[in-house]
Backbone bond lengths (Angstrom), bond angles and torsions (degrees), N, CA, C in turn:
res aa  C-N    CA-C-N  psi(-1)  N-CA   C-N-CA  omega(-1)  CA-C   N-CA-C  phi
1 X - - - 1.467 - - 1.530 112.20 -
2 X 1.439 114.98 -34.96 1.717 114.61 -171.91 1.496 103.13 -79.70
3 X 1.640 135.71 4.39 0.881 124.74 -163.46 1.918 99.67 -127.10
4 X 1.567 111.43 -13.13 1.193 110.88 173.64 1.697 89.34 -95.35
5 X 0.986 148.70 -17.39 1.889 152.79 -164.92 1.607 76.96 -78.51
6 X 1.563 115.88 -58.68 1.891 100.74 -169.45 1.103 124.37 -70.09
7 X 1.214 114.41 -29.79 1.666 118.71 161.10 1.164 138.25 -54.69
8 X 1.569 104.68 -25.52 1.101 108.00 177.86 1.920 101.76 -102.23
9 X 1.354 128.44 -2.98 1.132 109.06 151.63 1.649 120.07 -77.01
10 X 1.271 124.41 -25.31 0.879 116.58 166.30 1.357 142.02 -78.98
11 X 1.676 103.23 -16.05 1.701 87.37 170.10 1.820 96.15 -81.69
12 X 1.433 136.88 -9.47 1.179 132.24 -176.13 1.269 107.79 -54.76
13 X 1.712 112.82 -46.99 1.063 111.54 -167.45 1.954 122.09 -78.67
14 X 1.125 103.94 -38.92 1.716 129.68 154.63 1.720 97.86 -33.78
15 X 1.615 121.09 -61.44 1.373 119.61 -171.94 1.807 114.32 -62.99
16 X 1.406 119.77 -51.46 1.340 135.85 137.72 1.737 126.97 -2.46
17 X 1.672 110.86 -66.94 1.334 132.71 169.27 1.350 98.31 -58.65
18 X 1.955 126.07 -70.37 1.110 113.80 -139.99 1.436 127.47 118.60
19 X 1.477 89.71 6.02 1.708 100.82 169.09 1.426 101.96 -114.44
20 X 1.154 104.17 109.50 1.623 108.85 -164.70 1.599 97.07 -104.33
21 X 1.642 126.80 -21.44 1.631 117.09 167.84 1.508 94.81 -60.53
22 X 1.132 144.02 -51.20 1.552 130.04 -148.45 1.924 109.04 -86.30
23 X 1.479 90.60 -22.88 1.592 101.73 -177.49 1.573 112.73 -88.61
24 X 1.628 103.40 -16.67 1.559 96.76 164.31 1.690 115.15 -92.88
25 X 1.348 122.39 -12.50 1.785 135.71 176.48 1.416 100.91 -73.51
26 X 1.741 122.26 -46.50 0.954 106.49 173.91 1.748 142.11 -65.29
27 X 1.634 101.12 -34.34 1.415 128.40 175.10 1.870 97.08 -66.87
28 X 0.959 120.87 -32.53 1.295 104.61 -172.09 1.504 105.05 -90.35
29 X 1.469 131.98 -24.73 1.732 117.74 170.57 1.206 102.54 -68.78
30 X 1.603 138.90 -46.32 1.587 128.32 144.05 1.849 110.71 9.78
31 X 1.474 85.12 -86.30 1.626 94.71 -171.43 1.562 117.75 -53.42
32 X 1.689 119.62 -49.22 1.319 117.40 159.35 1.149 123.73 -22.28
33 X 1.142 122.39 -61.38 1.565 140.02 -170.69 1.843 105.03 -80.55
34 X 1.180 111.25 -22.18 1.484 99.72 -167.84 1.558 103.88 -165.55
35 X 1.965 112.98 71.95 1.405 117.95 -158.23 1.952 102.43 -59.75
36 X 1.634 111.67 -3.92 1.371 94.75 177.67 1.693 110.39 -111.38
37 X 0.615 136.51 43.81 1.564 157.56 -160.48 1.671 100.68 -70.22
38 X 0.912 118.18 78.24 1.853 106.42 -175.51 1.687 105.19 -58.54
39 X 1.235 104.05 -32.84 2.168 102.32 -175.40 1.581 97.28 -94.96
40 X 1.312 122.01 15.27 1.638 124.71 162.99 1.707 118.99 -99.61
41 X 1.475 72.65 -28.88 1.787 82.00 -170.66 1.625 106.68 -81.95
42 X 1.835 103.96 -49.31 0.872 107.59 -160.77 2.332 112.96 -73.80
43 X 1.660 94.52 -29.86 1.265 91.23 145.09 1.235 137.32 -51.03
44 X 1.533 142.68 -37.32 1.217 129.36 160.55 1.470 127.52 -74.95
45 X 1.190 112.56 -14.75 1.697 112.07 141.51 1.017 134.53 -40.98
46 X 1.445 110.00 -47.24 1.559 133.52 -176.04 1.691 96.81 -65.58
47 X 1.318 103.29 -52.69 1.917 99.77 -167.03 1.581 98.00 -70.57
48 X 1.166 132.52 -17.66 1.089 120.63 164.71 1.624 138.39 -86.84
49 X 1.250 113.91 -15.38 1.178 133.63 145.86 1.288 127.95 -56.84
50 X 1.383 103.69 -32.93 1.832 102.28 166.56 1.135 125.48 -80.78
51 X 1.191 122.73 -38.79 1.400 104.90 157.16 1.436 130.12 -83.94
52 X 1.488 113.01 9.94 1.663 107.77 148.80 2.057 92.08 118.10
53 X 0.901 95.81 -15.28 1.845 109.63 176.32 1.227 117.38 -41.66
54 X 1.893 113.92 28.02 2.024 114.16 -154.75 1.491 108.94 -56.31
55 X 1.318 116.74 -23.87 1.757 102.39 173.55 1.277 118.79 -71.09
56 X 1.218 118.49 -35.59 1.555 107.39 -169.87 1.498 85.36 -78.75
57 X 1.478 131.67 -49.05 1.496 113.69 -146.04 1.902 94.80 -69.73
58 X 1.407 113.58 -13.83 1.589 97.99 167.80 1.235 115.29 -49.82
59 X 1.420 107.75 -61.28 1.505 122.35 -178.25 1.572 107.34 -18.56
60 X 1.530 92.01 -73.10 2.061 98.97 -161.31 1.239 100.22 -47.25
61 X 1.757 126.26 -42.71 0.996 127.14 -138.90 1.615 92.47 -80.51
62 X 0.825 115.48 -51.49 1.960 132.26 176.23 1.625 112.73 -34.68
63 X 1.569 96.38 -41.78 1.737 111.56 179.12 1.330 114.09 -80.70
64 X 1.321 97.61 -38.41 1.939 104.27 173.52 1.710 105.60 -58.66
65 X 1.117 108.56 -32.01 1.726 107.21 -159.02 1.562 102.94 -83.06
66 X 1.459 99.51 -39.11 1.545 99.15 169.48 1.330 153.31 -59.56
67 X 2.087 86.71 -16.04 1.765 100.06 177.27 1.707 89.73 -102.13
68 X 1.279 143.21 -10.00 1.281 135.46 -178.85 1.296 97.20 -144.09
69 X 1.646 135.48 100.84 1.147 140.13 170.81 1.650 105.71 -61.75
70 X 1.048 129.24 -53.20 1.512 143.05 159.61 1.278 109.45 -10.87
71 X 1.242 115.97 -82.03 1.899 148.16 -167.09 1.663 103.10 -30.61
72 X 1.562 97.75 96.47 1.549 93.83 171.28 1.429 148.64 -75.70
73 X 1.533 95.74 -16.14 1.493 102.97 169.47 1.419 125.85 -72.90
74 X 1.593 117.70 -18.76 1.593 112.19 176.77 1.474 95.64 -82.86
75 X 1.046 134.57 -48.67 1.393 139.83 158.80 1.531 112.41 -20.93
76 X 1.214 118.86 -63.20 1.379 121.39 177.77 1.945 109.60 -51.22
77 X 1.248 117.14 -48.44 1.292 146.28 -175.64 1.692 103.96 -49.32
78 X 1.771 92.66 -54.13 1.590 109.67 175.72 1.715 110.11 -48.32
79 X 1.230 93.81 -73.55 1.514 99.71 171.88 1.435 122.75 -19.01
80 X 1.439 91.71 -84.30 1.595 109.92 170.26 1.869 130.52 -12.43
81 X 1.712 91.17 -52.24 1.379 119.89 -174.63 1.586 79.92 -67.37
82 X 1.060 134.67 -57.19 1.482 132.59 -132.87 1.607 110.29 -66.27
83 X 1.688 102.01 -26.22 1.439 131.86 -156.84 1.578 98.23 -97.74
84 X 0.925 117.34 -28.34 1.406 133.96 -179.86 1.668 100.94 -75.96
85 X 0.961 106.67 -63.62 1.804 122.59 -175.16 1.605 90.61 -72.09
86 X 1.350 159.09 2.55 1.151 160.06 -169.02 1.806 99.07 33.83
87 X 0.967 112.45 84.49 1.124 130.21 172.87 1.638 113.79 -141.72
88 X 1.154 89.33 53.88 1.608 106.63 179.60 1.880 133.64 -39.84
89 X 1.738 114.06 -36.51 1.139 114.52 166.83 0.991 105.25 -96.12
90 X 1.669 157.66 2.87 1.482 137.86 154.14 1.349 109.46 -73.02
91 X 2.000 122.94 -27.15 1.309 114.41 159.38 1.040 118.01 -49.87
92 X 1.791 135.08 -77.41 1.245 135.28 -162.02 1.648 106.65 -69.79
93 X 1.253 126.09 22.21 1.186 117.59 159.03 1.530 114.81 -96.96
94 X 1.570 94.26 -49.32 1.562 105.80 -176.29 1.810 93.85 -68.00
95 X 0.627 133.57 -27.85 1.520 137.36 170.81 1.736 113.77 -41.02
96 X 0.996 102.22 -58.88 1.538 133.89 -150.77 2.036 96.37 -95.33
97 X 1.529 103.79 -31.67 1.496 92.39 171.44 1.591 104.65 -90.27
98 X 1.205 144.19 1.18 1.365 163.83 132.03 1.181 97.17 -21.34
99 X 1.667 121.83 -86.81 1.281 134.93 -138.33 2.036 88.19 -86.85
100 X 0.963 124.47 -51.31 1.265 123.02 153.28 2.177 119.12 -10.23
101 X 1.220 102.19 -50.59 1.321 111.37 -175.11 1.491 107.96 -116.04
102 X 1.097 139.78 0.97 1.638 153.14 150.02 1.359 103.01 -147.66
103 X 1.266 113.53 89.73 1.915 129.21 151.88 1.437 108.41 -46.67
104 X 1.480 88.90 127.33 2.119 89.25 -178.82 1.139 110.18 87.26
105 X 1.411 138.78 -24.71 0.996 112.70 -142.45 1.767 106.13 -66.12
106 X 1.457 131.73 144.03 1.329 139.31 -165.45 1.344 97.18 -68.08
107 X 1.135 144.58 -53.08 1.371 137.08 -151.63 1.555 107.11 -94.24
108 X 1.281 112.75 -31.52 1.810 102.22 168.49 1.355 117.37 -108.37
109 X 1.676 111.96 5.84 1.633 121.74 138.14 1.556 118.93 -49.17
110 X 1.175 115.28 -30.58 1.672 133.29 -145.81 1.539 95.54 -98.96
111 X 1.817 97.21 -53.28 1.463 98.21 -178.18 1.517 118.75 -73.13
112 X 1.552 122.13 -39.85 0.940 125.13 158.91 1.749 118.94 -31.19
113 X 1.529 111.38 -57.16 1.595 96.45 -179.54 1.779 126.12 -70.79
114 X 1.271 106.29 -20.98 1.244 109.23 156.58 1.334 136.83 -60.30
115 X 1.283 111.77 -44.82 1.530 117.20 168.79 1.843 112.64 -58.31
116 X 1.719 94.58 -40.58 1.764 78.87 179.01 1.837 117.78 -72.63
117 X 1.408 113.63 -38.02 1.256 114.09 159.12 1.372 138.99 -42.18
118 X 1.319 96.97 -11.62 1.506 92.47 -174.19 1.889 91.85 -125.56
119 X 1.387 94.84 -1.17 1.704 88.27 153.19 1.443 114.17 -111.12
120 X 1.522 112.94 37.65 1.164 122.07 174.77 1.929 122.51 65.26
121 X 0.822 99.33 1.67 1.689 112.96 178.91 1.467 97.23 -94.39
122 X 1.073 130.40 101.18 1.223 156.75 -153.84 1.479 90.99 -119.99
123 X 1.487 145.28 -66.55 1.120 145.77 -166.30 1.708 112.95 -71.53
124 X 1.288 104.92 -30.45 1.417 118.17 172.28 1.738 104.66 -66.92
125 X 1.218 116.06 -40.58 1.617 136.83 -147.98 1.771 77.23 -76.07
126 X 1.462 117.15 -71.65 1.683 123.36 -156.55 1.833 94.79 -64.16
127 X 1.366 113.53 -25.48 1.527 86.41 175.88 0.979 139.52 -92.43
128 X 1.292 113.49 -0.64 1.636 133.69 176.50 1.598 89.60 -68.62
129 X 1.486 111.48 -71.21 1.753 129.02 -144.72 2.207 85.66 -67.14
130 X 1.043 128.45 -65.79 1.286 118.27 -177.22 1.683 99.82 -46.09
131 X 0.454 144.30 -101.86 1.864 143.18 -176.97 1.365 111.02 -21.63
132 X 1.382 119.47 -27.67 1.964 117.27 174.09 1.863 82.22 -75.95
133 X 1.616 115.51 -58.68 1.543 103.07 -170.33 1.397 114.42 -46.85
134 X 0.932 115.51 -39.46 1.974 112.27 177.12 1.776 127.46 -58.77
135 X 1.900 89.59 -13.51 1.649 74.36 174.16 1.979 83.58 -120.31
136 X 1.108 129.09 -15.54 0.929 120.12 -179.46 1.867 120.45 -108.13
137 X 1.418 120.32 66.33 1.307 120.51 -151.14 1.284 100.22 -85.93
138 X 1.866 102.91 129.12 1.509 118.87 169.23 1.633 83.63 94.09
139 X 0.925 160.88 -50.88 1.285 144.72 169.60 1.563 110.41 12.71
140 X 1.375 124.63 87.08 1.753 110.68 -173.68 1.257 106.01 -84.36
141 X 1.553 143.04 21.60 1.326 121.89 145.94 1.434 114.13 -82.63
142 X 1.362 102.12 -22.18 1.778 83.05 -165.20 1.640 92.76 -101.75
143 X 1.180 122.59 -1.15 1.728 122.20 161.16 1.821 100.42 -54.24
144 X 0.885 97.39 -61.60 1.229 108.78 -168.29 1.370 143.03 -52.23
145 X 1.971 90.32 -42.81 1.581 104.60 157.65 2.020 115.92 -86.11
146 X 1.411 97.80 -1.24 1.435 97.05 156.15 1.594 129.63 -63.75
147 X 1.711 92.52 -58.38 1.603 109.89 170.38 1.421 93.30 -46.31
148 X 1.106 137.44 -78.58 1.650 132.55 -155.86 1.396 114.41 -38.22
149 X 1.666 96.53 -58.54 1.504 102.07 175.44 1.290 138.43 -40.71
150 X 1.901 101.29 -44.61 1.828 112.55 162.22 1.402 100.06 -39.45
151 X 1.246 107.50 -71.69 1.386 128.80 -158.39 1.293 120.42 -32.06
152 X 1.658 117.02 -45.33 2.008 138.43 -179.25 1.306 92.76 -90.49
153 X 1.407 131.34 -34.71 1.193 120.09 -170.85 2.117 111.95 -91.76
154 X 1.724 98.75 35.62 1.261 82.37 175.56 1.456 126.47 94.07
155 X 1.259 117.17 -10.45 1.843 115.75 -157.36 1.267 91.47 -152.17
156 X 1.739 121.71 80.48 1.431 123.35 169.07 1.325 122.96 -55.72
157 X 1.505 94.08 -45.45 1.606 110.66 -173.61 1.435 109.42 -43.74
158 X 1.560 99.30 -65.49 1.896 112.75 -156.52 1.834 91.85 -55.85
159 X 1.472 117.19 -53.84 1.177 126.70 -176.92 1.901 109.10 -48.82
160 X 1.493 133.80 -36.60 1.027 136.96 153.25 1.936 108.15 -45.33
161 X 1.012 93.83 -85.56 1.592 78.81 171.07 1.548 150.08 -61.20
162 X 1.475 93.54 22.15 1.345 107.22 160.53 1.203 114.62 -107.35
163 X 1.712 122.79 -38.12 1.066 103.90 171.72 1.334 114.77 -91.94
164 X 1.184 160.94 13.06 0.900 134.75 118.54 1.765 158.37 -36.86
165 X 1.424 109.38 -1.01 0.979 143.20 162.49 1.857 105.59 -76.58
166 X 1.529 105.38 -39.62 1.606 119.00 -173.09 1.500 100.20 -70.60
167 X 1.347 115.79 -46.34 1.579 123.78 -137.23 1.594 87.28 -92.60
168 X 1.317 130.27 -23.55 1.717 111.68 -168.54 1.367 97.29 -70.71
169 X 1.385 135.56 -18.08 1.335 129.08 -175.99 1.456 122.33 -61.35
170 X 1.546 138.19 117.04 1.098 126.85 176.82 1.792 123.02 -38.09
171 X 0.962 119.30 -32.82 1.510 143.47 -173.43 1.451 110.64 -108.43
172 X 1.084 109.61 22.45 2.058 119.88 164.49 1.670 98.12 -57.85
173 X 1.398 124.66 138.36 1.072 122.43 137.81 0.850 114.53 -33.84
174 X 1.664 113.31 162.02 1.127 112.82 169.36 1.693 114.46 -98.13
175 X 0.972 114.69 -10.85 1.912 122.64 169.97 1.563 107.61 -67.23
176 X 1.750 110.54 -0.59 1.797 94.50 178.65 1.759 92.34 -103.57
177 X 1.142 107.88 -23.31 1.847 105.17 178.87 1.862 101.10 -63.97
178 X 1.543 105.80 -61.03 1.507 95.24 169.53 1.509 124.38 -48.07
179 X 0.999 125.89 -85.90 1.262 132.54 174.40 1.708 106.10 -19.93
180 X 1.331 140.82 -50.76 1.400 173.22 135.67 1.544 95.08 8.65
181 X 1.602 98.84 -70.73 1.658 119.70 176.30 1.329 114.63 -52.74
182 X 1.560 105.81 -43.32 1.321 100.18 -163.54 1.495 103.51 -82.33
183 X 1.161 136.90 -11.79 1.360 131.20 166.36 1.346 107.09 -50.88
184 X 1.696 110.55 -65.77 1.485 120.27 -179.84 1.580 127.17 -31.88
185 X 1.670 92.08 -50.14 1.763 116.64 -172.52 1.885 86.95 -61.73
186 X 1.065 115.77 -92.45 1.305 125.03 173.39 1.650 113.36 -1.50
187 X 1.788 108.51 -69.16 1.720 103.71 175.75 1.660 102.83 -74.28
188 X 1.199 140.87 1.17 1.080 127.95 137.49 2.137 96.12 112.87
189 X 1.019 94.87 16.53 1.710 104.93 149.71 1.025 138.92 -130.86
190 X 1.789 79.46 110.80 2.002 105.47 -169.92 0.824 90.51 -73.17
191 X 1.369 152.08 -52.98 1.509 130.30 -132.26 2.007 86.82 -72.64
192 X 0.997 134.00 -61.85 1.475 141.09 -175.58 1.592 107.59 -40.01
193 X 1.867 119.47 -46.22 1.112 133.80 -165.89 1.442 101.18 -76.28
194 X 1.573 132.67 -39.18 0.977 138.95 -158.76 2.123 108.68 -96.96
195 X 1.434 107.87 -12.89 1.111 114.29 171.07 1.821 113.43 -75.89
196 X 1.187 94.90 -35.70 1.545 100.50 -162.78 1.335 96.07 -83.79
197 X 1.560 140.46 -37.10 1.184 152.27 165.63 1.429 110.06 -45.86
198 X 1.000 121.23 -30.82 1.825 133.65 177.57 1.704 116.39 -72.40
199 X 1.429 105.66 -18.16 1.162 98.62 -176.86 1.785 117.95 -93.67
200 X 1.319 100.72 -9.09 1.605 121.12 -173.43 1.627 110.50 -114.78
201 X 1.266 116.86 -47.06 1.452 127.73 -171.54 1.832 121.62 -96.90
202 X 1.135 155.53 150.88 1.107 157.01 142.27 1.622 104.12 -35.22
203 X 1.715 108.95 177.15 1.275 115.43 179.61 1.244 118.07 -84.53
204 X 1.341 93.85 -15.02 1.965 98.01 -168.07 1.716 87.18 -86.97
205 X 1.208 135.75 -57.70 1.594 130.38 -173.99 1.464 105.40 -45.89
206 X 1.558 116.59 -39.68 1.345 117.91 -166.63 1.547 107.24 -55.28
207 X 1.318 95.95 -34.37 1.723 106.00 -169.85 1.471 122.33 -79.88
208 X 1.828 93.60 -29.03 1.620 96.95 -176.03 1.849 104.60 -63.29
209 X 1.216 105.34 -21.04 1.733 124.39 -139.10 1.787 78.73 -75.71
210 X 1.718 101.97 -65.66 1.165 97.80 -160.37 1.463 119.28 -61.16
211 X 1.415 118.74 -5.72 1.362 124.71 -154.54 1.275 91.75 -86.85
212 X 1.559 111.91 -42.97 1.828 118.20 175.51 0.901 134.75 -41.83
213 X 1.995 100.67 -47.48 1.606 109.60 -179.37 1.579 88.02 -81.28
214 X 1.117 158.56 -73.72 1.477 142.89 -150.77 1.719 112.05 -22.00
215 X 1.631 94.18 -57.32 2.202 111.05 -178.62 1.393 79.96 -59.61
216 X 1.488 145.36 -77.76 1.593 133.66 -148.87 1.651 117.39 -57.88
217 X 1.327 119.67 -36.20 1.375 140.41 126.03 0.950 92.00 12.78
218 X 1.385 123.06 -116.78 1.538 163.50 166.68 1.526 120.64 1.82
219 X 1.474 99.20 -39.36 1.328 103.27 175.80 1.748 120.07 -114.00
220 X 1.378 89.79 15.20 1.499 89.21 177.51 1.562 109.82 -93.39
221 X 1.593 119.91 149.17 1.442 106.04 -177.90 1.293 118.14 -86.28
222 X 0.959 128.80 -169.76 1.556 138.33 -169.33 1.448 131.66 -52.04
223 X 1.782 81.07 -49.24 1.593 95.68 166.84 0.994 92.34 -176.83
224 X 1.694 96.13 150.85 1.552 112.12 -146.45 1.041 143.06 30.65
225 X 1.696 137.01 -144.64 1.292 142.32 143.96 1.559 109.04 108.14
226 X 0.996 127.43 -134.26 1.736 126.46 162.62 1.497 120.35 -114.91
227 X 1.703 83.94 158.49 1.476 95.70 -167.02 1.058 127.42 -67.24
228 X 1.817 136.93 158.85 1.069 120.55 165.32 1.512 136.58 -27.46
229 X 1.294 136.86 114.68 1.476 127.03 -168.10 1.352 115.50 -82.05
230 X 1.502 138.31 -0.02 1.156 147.01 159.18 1.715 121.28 -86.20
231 X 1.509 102.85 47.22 1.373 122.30 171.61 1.619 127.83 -122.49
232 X 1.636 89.56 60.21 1.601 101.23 -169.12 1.443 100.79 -61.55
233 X 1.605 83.82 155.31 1.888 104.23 156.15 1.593 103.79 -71.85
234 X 1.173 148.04 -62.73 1.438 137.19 -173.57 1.952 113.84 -69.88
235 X 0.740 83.81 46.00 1.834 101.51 -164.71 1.678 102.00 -87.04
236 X 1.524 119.23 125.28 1.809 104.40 -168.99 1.446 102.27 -40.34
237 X 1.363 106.05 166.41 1.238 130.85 171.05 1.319 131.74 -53.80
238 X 1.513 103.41 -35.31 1.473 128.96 175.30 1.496 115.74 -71.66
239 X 1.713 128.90 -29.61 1.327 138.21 166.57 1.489 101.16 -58.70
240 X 1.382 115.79 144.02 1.300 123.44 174.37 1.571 119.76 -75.15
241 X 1.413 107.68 -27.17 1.332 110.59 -175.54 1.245 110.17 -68.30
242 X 1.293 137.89 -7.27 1.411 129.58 -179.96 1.593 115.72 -75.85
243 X 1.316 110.12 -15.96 1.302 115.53 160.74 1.403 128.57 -48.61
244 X 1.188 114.79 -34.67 1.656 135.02 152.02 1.067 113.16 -20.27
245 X 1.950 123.99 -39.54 1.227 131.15 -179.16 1.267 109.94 -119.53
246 X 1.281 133.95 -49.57 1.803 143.27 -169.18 1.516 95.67 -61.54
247 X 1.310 114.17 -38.13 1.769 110.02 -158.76 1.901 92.08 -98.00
248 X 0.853 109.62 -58.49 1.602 117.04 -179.34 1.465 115.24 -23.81
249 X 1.537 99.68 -52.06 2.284 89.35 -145.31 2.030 83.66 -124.78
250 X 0.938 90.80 51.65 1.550 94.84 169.60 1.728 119.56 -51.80
């Protein structure tokens, strides 16, 4: 047992780095040794989720849940997949039976507000993530998917000053500088939106970025109300709003 416990810190840590051949060799002598392994199984979910594989990593995750209905991290995983597959209310369910069995917890607090945001419940989204911040304060994921949330839900500004609180940190993600911009782009200063965009993106992204928020611009109303509706989850890579999902349900 003390030698499958190290293995499985070590393919954790292998998955972590980014060597996902050594983190899936390791997760699988796991399974050799112990075909019901919920942190074996649910680790090879994980290596499959990183490179984007969301059906199979459903799979593990589905099998993990079945030998430990309890077990929140394949659960978390579940979710994840769900958000990926845009299957937005089996996320915030599987979300929500999460927080059900660890209250607060930051990371399916996080995912939780994403899933409602991107089912457009924006008001649902800020009250989860303010209440994960109350037991988890300064938490910069769920700062972050707060800022966003202002942001879809209409209120660039307030959402600017949340993440900005994120971004003075040397060690800010980098989805709170985007997201950051896109407040700016949104109230309609590029020159501000397009500085902060410079430190992460090329010139040509800088430009696509701003060109985006100008059309999102456009469709926002006067004051307040809802957010631009051309803020997909499958949205290029280079749009900030996709952070909504990449940064969210980690």
């Amino acid at each position: 047992m003390p030698s499958s416990m190290s293995e499985l810190r070590l393919a954790d840590s292998a998955l972590d780095s980014g060597n996902i051949e050594l983190a899936t060799t390791l997760y699988n002598k796991v399974l050799q040794a112990n075909p019901k392994s919920v942190a074996g199984i649910t680790g090879l979910g994980n290596t499959l989720y990183a490179v984007g594989d969301f059906t199979r990593a459903g799979v593990y995750y589905d099998r993990a849940i079945k030998i430990d209905a309890d077990a929140v991290t394949p659960m978390i995983g579940a979710a994840r997949v769900a958000i990926h597959q845009r299957r937005f209310n089996d996320a915030i369910k599987t979300y929500r039976d999460v927080l059900a069995r660890a209250p607060n917890d930051p990371t399916a607090s996080a995912g939780l507000g994403a899933a409602l945001d991107l089912n457009n419940d924006h008001a649902g989204a800020q009250a989860v993530l303010k209440q994960a911040l109350v037991a988890n304060p300064g938490d910069p994921m769920l700062s972050v998917n707060l800022g966003l949330s202002l942001i879809l839900g209409g209120n660039p500004r307030e959402g600017a000053n949340v993440l900005l609180d994120v971004t003075r940190y040397p060690g800010a993600p980098p989805q709170a500088r985007q997201n950051l911009a896109l407040a700016y782009g949104l109230m309609g200063n590029s020159e501000a939106a397009a500085e902060i965009l410079g430190h992460d993106l090329p010139k040509a992204s800088v430009q696509d970025n701003l060109r985006f928020y100008d059309i999102q611009r456009a469709h926002l109303p006067q004051a307040g109300g809802t957010a631009p509706a051309a803020l997909p989850v499958a949205t290029v890579q280079r749009v900030p709003a996709v952070a909504i999902q990449s940064a969210s349900v980690r």
